[in-house]
N, C-alpha and C positions, 0 to 999 in steps of 0.2 A: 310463659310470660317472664319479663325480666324485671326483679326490684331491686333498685338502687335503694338502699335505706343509710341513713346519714345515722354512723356511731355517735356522735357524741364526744366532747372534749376529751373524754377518757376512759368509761370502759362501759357495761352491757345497762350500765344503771341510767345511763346518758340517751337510751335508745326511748323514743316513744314506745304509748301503747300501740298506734299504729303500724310504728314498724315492727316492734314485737311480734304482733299478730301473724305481720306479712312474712318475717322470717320461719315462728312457728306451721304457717302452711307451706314452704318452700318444700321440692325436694330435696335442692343441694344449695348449701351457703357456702360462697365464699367471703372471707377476709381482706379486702385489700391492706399489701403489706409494703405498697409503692411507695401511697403518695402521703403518706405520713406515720406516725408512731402511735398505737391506741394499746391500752393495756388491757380490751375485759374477752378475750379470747378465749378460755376456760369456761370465767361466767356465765360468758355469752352459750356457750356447751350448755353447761347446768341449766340452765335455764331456757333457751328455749329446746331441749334436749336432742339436740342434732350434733352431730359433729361438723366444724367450722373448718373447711379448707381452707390454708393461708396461701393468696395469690400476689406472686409477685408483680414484676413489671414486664417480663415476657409473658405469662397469663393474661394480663389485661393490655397487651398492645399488640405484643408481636402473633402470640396463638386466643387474641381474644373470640376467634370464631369457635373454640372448641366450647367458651360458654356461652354464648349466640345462640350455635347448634344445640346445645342441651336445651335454652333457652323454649327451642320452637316447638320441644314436647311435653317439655315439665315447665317448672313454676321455680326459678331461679333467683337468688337473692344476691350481691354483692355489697357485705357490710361497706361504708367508707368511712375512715375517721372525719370526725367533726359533718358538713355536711354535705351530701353529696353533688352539687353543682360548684363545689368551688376549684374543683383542677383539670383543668382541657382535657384531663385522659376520660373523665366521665362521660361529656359529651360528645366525644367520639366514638366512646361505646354506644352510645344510645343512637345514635345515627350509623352505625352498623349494623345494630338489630333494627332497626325501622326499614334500613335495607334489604334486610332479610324478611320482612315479612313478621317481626316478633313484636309483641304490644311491651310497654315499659312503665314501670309507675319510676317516682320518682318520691321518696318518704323522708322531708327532711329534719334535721334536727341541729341543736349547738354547733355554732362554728366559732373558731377563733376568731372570724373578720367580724363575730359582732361582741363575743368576750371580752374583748380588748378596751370595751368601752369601759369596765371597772376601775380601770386605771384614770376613770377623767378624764379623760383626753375625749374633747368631741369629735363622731366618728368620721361626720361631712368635713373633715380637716388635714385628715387620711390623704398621701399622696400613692402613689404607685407603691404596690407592693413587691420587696425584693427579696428574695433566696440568694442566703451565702451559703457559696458549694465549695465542698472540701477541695481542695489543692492537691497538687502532686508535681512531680519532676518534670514531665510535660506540660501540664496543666493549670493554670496559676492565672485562671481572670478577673479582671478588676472593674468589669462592668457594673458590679452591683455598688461598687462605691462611686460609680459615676451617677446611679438611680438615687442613692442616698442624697447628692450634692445636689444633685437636681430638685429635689423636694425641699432641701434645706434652705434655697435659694427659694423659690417660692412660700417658705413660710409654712410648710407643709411636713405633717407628723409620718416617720417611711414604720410600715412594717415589716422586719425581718426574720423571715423564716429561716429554719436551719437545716441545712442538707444531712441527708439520711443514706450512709451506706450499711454496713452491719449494724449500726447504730447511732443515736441523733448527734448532731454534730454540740460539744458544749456549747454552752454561754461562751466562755471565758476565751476557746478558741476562737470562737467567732471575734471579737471583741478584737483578740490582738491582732486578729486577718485586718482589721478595720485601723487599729493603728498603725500594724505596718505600710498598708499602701498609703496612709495621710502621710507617715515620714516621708514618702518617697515627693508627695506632693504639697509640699510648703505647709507641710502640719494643720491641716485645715480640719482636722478634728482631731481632739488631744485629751490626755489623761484627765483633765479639770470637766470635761463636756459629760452633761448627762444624759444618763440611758435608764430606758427600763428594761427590767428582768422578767419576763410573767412566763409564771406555770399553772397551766390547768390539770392539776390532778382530780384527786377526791374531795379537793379544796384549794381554793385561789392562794397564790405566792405571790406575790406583787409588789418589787424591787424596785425603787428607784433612787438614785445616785449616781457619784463621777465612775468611768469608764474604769480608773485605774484602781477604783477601793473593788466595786463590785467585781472585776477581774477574778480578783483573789478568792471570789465565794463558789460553791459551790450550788448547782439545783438541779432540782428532779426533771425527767424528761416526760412529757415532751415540753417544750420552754420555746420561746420566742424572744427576740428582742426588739424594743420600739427607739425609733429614735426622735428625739420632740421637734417639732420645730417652732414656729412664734406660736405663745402660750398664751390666750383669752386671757381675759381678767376671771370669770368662771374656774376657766382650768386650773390659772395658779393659786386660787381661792381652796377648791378640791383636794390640790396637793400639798397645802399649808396644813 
């Protein structure tokens, strides 16, 4: 059997008793180390006292049949940070072992897409959610600030995730990705506009102010940024 059990904002503390348990029967756990950043990898050891494979993004897309196949003898676990149905790669895992013939629980837990509501901001006001991804010499798209305007133009709060190669992409990068492509495009968002900063650690960080002061700060990974759009009279009450 295959368990998809949902880490948690941030490390083994974040995991239910339920998925606990499922991972402590597992024979083999892995880690997802794709599709976001989770610190309790160790813990998660100590505690349920197994050793924690870290799976990349070739493990769970390109060779995810080698954990399927394990799947259809033993009792297999794949941590996921925050919770496990929130990234298309999950669900296509689970419809590959259904393919195959393998049964799948699904044990969830904390996600960012409802932490976010600490911040005030109510969550039905949420427009598309967008990942900014690191840049390069080839590489340099500005779709996600098309998703932003798009929301913003509706009235609607974006949130943005940040791209993860060796490690999560900052705030503060992100941030200036977002003012460069505005200069290119009639500054339609600018150093005066604000933004939130939220980190879920072993405790909520929750940043908000103009683009150009918070720029300058630094914060714990993993972080996210929000960006507002028309603010309730509730909301701006909350943030008073």
């Amino acid at each position: 059997m295959l368990h998809l059990v949902g880490g948690g904002l941030w490390d083994e503390k974040d995991i239910t008793l339920r998925g606990m348990d499922a991972i402590r029967k597992c024979d083999a756990v892995y880690l997802d180390s794709y599709t976001s950043f989770w610190g309790g990898r160790e813990g998660l050891e100590k505690a349920a006292g197994k050793k924690v494979i870290v799976a990349g993004r070739g493990d769970l897309e390109d060779n995810v049949m080698k954990i399927v196949s394990l799947a259809k003898v033993s009792d297999v676990a794949i941590v996921v940070p925050g919770d496990p149905m929130v990234a298309t790669t999950h669900s296509m895992i689970i419809m590959e072992a259904r393919k195959h013939g393998v049964k799948t629980q699904v044990i969830h837990a904390p996600s960012i897409f409802s932490a976010i509501a600490e911040t005030g901001l109510h969550i039905y006001k949420f427009g598309r959610t967008i990942t900014i991804p690191f840049t390069s010499e080839n590489f340099s798209p500005e779709s996600f600030f098309d998703g932003i305007k798009e929301n913003r133009d509706r009235g609607l709060h974006t949130l943005l995730l940040l791209d993860i190669r060796d490690s999560q992409m900052k705030p503060s990068h992100a941030m200036k990705l977002i003012l460069s492509i505005s200069e290119k495009r009639n500054r339609e968002i600018k150093n005066d506009d604000k933004i939130f900063v939220v980190s879920f650690t072993d405790k909520s960080k929750i940043c908000y102010g103009k683009i150009g002061s918070l720029m300058r700060e630094e914060f714990p990974s993993p972080s996210c940024l929000i960006m507002p759009g028309k603010l309730h009279r509730t909301e701006e009450e909350f943030l008073s």
